[in-house]
C-alpha positions in Angstrom: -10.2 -12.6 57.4 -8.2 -13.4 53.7 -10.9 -12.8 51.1 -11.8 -15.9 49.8 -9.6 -16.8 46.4 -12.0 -18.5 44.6 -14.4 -15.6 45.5 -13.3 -13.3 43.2 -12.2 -15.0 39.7 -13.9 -14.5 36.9 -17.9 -15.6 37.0 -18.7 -18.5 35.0 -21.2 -18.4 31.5 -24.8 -18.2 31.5 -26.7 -20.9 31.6 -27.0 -21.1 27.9 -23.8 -22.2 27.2 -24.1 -25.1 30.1 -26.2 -26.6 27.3 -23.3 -26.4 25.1 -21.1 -28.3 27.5 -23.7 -31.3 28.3 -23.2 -32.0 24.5 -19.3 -32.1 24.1 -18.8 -28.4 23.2 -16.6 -25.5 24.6 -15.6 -23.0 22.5 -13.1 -20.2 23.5 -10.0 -18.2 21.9 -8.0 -19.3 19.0 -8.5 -20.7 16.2 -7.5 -24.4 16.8 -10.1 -26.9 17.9 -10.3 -27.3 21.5 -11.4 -31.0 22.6 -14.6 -32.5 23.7 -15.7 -32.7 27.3 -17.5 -35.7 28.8 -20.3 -34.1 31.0 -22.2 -36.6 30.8 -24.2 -37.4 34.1 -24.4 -41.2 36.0 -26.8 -42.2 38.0 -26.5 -44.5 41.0 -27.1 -48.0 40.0 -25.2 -50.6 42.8 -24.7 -53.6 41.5 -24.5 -54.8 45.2 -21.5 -56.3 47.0 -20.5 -59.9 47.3 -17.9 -59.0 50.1 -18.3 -59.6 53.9 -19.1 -56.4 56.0 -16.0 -54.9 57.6 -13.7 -56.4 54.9 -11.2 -53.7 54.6 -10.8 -54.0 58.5 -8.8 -57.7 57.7 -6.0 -55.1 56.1 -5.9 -53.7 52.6 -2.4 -54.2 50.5 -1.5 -50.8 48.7 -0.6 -52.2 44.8 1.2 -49.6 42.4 -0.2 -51.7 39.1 2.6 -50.0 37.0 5.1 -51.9 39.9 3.7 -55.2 40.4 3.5 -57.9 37.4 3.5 -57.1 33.8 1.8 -59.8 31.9 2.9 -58.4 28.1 7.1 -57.9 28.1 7.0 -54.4 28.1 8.3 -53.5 31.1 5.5 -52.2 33.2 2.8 -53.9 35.3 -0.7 -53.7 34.4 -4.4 -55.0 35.2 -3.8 -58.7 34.1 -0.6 -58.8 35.7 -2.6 -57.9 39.2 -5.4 -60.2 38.3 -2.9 -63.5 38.2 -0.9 -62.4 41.6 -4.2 -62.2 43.2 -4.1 -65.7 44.6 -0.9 -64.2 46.2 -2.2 -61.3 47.5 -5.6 -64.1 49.0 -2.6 -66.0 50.7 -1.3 -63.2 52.3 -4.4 -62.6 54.1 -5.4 -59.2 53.1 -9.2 -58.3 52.4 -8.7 -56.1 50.0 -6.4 -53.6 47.8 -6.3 -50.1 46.7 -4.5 -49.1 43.7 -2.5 -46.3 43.0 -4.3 -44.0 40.4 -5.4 -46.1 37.3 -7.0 -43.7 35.1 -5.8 -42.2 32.0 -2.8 -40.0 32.8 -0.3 -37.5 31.8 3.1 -38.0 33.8 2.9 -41.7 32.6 4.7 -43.3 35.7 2.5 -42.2 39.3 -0.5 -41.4 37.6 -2.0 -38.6 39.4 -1.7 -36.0 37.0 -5.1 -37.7 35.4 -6.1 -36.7 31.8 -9.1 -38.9 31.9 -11.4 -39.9 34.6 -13.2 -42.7 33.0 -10.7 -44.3 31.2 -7.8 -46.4 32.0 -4.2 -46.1 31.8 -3.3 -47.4 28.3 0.2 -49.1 29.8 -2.3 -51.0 32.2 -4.9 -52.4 29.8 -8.7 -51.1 30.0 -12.2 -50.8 31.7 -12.5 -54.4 30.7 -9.5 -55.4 32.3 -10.5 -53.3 35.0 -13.9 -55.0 35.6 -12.3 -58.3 35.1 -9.9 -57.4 38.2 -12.9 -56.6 40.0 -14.6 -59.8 39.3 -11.3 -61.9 39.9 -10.6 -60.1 43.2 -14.4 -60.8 44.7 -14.0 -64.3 43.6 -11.4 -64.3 45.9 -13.3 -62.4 48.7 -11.0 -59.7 48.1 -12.3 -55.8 47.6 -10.4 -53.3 45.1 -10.3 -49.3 46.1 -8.9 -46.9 43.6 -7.1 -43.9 44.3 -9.6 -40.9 43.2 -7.4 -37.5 42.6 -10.4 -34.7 43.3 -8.1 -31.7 43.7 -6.1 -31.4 40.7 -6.1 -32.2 37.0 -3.6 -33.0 34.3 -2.8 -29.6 32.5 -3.7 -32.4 29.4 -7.4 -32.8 30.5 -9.7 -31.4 27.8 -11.2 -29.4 30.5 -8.3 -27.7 31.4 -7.1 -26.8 28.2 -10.5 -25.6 26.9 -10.1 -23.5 30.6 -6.9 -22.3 29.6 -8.2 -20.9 26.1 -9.3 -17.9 27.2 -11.5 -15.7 29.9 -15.0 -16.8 27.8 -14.8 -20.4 28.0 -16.9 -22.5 29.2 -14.8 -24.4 31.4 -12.7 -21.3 32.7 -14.2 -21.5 36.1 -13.4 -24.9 36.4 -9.9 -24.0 37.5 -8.4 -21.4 39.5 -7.5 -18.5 37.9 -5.9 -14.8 38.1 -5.6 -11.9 35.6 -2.7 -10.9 37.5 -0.2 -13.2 39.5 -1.0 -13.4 43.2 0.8 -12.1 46.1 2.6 -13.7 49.3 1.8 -17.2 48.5 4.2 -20.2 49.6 3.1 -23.7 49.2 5.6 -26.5 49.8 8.6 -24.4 49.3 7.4 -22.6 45.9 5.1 -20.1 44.8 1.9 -21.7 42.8 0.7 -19.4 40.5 1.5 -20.6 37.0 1.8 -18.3 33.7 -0.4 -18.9 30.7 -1.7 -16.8 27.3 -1.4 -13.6 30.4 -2.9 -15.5 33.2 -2.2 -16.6 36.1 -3.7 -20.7 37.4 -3.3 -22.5 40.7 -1.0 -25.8 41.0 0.8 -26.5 43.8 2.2 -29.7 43.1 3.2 -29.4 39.4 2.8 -26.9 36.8 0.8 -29.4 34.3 -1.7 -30.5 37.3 -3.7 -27.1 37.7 -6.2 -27.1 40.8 -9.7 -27.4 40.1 -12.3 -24.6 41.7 -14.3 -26.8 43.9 -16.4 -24.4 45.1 -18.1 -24.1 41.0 -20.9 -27.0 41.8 -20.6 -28.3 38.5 -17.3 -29.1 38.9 -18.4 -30.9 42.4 -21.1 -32.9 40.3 -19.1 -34.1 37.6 -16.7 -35.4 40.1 -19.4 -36.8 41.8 -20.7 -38.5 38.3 -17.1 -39.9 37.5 -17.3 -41.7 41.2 -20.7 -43.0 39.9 -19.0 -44.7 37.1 -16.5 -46.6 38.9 -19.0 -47.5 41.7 -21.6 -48.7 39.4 -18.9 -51.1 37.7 -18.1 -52.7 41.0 -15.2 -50.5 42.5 -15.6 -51.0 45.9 -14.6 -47.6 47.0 -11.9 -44.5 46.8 -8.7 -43.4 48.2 -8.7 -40.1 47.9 -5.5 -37.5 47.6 -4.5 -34.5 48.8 -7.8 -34.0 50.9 -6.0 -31.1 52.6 -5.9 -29.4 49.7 -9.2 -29.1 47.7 -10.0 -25.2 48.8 -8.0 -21.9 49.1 -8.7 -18.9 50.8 -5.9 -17.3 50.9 -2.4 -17.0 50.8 -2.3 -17.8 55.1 -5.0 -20.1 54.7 -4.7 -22.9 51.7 -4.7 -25.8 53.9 -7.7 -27.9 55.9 -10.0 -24.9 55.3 -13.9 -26.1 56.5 -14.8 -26.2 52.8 -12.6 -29.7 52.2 -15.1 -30.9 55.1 -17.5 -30.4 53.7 -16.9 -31.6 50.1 -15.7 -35.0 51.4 -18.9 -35.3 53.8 -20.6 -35.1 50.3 -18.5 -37.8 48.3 -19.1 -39.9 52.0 -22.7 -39.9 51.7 -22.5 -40.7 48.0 -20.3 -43.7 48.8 -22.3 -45.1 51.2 -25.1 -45.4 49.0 -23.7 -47.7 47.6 -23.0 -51.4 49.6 -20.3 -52.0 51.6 -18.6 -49.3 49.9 -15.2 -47.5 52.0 -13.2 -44.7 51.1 -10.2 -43.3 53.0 -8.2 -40.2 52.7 -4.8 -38.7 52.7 -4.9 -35.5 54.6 -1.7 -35.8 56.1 -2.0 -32.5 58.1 -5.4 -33.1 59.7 -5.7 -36.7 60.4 -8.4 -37.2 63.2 -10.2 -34.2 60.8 -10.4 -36.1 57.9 -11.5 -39.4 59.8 -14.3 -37.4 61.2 -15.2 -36.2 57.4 -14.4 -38.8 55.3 -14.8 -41.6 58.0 -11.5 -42.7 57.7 -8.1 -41.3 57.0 -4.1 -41.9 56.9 -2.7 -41.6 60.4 0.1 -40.0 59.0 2.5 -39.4 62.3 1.8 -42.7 63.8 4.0 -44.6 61.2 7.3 -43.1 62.9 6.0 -43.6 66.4 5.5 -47.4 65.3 9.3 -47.4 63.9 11.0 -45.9 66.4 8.9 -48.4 69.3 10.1 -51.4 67.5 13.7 -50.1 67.6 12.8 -49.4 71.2 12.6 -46.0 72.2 10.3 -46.1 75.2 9.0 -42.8 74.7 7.6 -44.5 71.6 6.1 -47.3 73.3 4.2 -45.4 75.5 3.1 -43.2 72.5 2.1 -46.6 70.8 -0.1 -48.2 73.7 -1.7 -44.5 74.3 -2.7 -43.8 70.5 -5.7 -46.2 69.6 -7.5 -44.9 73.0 -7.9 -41.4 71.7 -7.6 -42.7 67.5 -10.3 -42.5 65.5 -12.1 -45.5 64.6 -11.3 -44.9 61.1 -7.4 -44.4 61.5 -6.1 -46.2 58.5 -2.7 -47.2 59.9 0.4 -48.2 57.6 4.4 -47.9 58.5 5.3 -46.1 54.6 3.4 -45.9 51.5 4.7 -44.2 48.0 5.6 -40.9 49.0 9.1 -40.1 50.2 7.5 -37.8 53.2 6.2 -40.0 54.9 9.3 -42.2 55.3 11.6 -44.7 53.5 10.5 -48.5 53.0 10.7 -49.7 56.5 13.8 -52.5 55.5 15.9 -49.5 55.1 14.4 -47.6 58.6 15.5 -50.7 60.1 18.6 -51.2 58.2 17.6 -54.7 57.8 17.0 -55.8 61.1 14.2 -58.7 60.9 13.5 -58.9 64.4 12.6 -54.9 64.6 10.7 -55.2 61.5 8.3 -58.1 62.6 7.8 -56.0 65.9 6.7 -52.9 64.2 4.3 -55.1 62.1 2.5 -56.8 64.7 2.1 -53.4 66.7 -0.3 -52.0 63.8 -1.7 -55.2 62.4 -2.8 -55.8 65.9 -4.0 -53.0 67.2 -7.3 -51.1 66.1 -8.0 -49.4 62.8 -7.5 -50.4 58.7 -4.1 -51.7 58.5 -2.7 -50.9 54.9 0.4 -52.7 53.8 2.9 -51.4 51.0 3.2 -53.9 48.3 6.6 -55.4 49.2 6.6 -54.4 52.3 5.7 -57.9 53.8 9.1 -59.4 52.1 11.3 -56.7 53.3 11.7 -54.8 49.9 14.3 -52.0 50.2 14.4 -48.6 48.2 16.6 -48.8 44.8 19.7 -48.0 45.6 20.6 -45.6 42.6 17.4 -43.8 42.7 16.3 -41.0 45.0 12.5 -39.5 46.6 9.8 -41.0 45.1 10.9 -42.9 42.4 13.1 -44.8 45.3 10.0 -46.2 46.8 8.0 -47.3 43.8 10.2 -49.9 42.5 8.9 -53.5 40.2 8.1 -55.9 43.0 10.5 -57.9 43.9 9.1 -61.9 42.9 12.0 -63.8 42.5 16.1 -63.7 42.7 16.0 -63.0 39.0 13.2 -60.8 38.7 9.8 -62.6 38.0 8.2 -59.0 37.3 8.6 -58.8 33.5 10.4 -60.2 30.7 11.3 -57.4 29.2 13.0 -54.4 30.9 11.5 -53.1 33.9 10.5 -49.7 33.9 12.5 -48.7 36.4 15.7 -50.0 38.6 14.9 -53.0 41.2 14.5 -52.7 44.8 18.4 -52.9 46.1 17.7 -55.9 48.2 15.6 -58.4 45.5 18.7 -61.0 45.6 17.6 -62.2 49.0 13.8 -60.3 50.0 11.9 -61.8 47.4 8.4 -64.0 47.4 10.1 -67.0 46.2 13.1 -67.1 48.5 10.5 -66.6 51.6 7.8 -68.5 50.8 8.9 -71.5 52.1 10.9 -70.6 55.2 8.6 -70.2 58.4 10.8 -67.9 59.8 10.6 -65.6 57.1 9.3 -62.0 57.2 6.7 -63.2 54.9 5.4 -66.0 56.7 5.2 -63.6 59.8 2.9 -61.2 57.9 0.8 -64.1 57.0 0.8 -64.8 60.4 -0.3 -62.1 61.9 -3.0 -61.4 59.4 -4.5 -64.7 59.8 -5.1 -63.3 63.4 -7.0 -60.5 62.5 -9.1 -62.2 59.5 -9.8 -65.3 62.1 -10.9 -63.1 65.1 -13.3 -60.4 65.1 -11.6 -58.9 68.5 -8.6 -58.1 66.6 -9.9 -56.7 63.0 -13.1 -54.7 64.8 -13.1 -54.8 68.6 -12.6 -52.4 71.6 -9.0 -51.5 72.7 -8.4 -52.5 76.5 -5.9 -52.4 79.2 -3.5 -50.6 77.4 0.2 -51.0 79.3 3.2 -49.4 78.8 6.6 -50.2 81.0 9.7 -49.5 79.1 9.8 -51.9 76.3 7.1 -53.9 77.0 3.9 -53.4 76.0 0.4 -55.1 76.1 -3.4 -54.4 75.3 -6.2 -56.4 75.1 -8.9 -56.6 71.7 -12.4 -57.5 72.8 -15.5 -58.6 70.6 -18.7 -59.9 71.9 -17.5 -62.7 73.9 -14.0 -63.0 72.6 -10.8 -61.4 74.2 -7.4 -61.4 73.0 -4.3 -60.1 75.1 -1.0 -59.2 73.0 2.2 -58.7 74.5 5.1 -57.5 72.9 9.0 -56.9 73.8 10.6 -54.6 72.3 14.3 -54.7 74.4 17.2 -56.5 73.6 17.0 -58.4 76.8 14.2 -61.2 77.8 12.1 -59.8 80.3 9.1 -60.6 82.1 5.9 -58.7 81.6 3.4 -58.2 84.5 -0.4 -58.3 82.7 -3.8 -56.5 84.8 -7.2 -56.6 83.8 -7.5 -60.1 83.1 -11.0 -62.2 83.7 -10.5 -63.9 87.3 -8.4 -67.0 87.0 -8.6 -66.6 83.4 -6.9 -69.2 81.0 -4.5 -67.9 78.4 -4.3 -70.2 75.4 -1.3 -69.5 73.2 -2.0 -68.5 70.0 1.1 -67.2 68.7 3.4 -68.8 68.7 1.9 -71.8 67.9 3.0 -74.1 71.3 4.4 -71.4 73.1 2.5 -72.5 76.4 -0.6 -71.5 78.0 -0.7 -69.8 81.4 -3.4 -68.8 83.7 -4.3 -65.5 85.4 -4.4 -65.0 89.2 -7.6 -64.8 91.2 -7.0 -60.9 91.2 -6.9 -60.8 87.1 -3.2 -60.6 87.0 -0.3 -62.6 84.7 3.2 -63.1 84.5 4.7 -63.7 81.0 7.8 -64.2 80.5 9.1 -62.8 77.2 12.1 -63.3 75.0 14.1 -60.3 73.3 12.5 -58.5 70.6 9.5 -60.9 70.7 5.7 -60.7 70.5 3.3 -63.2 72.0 -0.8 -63.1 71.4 -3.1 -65.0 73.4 -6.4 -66.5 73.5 -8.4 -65.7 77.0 -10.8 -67.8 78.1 
């Protein structure tokens, strides 16, 4: 077995100097000032929930505030900007959003290299604005999650550069650190031991986000106190990164160790002390692991199994019907999100096919889990088409023809495709891609066997594919086609004689069951049918 990493760094101060960090202090080498550091504990105080039990389960639209509507002219979306598309986001039939890291932060564009944990982003607005948002989004019966970066730091954070003053500080065991660089270590193609003043830190992902040593409690309570703060303003819960990542122990072992388990079990039971409360997390690695842990998690994977279905790979299909039986119940299911690895926007998967598009949607919006959707992705938003990885993906959303996101210069270049997949050229044609997500949400918020009942009767045959969503006394049967060619599906498991009311499309005929709990629907290319049984 590797010897743990953060086993043998250098021990932390005695306990005399902890009273030196509860009132702002540090101390450490040089002779510049190093900065203050809130330790300041929170306690629980829930202000209580005015949302419906189960809302995330109606679907949760993933925002990137700096992306979505700036409300000043200078070129970047903030807080207020959300706040007036929220009767938008309430039309599209979402219960609730998560947005991309809004604290304080150093890199200035994604914000997860966070410099501040209870302050907001100063492009964005503040905790006012913030709390406002809140307020504005539960009007709407809408719940706001915010992305909570636990692993990692800015290399800006006043902890981190007390921690990087010298062997005596205070904080030095709040990171991850060597007197001598490390060994055989390989982490996403690159070693991630970083140089500094003869030293040797952790970060993987970037040289100015350094690791923090989660197994030093006071690290773990701090963190814990920050997610008091936003809980005990009204936050409705976390998304938290890089789960996978929070404990080394060891050059073969850096990922999913049992220690990340256990930390996250920790923040859960914290969470849900508070009301209604739901966090999810990206461990893209370990997804059932992290559902178990966190109680629900990415089911990173599953996203290219629901693309390649809808373009109709069988072997897909039969992947797609089988995967909710053995899911767990808190997969969080989505077809791309902001990160290049887990797949372009879907408009350039399909290469613009609509009919593809709408099949891979209804797959995940209508089967089990907490459907998130990409903002844009319900309008067909491609990548930019002079940017590459990331960047690509996180794009000002695409409002109108013209723009409609600022009137100043956006941040970065549009989505490649805004000319013709935008809100306003969609939001009056019913056959739009837009009109189709509101479609199929409306489902799931109206009926309690799609947005929290059992999975039944799962069937696979070639491109056709059908399941059944109990709750209680209602049942739902969806049907979907996935060939280029009509063909007729052959449905088992049905209630005796059963009556199938239509209720998508909207007049697309009822039909009745056999005696023996068997149907015959006839389906048209590339098509997806959902029914009422009664």
């Amino acid at each position: 077995m590797s010897t743990p990493l953060r086993a043998f760094r250098l021990p932390a101060v005695a306990a005399a100097a902890a009273l030196l960090v509860a009132c702002g202090g540090g101390g450490g080498g040089g002779d510049a000032p190093l900065p203050d550091v809130d330790t300041s504990s929170v306690t629980a105080a829930d202000p209580g929930s005015p949302l419906a039990e189960g809302w995330q389960r109606r679907g949760i639209a993933q925002v990137f505030v700096r992306g979505y509507q700036d409300s000043d002219g200078d070129g970047k979306g903030d807080l207020q900007g959300l706040i007036s598309r929220l009767d938008y986001l309430q039309a599209l039939g979402v219960g609730g959003i998560w947005l991309m890291p809004v604290t304080a932060s150093q890199d200035g564009d994604h914000g997860y290299a966070v410099k501040d944990y209870r302050a907001i982003e100063r492009d964005y607005g503040s905790v006012a604005d913030l709390e406002a948002l809140v307020a504005a989004a539960h009007a709407r019966g809408l719940g706001v999650i915010v992305d909570y970066v636990m692993n990692h730091s800015a290399a800006q954070h006043p902890a981190f550069v007390n921690s990087r003053a010298g062997s005596t500080n205070t904080f030095r065991d709040w990171y991850v650190w060597q007197s001598s660089r490390p060994a055989g270590w390989n982490i996403y193609g690159g070693d991630p031991w970083r140089s500094a003043n003869g030293s040797w830190y952790f970060a993987p992902f970037w040289d100015q986000m350094p690791d923090f040593n989660l197994q030093n409690t006071a690290v773990v309570a701090w963190h814990h106190d920050n997610l008091r703060f936003w809980l005990n303003l009204g936050v409705d819960g976390f998304r938290f990164d890089a789960v996978g990542n929070l404990v080394e122990n060891g050059p073969a072992a850096w990922e999913n160790q049992p220690q990340n388990h256990v930390l996250m079990a920790g923040v859960r039971d914290l969470v849900g002390g508070y009301s209604r409360r739901y966090m999810v997390c990206e461990g893209p690695s370990d997804p059932a692991g992290y559902a178990a842990s966190c109680g629900s998690a990415f089911a990173f994977g599953y996203q290219g199994q629901l693309i390649a279905a809808a373009k109709g790979d069988t072997a897909a299909v039969a992947a797609v019907a089988a995967y909710p039986v053995t899911a767990p119940a808190g997969a969080a299911t989505f077809l791309s999100n902001h990160d290049s690895f887990a797949g372009q926007r879907p408009w350039d998967q399909f290469g613009g096919n609509v009919a593809q598009y709408k099949l891979a949607a209804a797959t995940y919006l209508l089967q089990p889990g907490v459907p998130f959707v990409y903002y844009g992705e319900e309008i067909g938003m491609a990548g930019a088409s002079t940017l590459e990885g990331d960047p690509k993906l996180r794009t000002p959303m695409s409002w109108t023809a013209a723009g409609g996101f600022t009137t100043g210069t956006p941040y970065r270049a549009r989505s490649a495709n805004a000319a013709t997949q935008n809100v306003q050229a969609q939001a009056a044609d019913p056959d739009s891609l837009l009109a189709f997500y509101k479609a199929m949400l409306a489902l799931r918020g109206e009926r309690p066997s799609i947005s929290a009942g059992d999975y039944l009767q799962p069937q696979a045959s070639g491109t056709l594919l059908s399941f059944q969503r109990t709750q209680g006394g209602e049942r739902t049967l969806v049907v979907l086609n996935y060939g280029t060619s009509s063909a007729t599906a052959t449905v088992t498991g049905l209630p005796a004689s059963a009556t199938l009311g239509s209720l998508y499309p909207s007049g697309g005929g009822d039909t009745t069951a056999s005696a023996g709990g068997e149907a015959s629907i006839t389906m048209a290319a590339r098509s997806v049918r959902v029914f009422d049984v009664r």
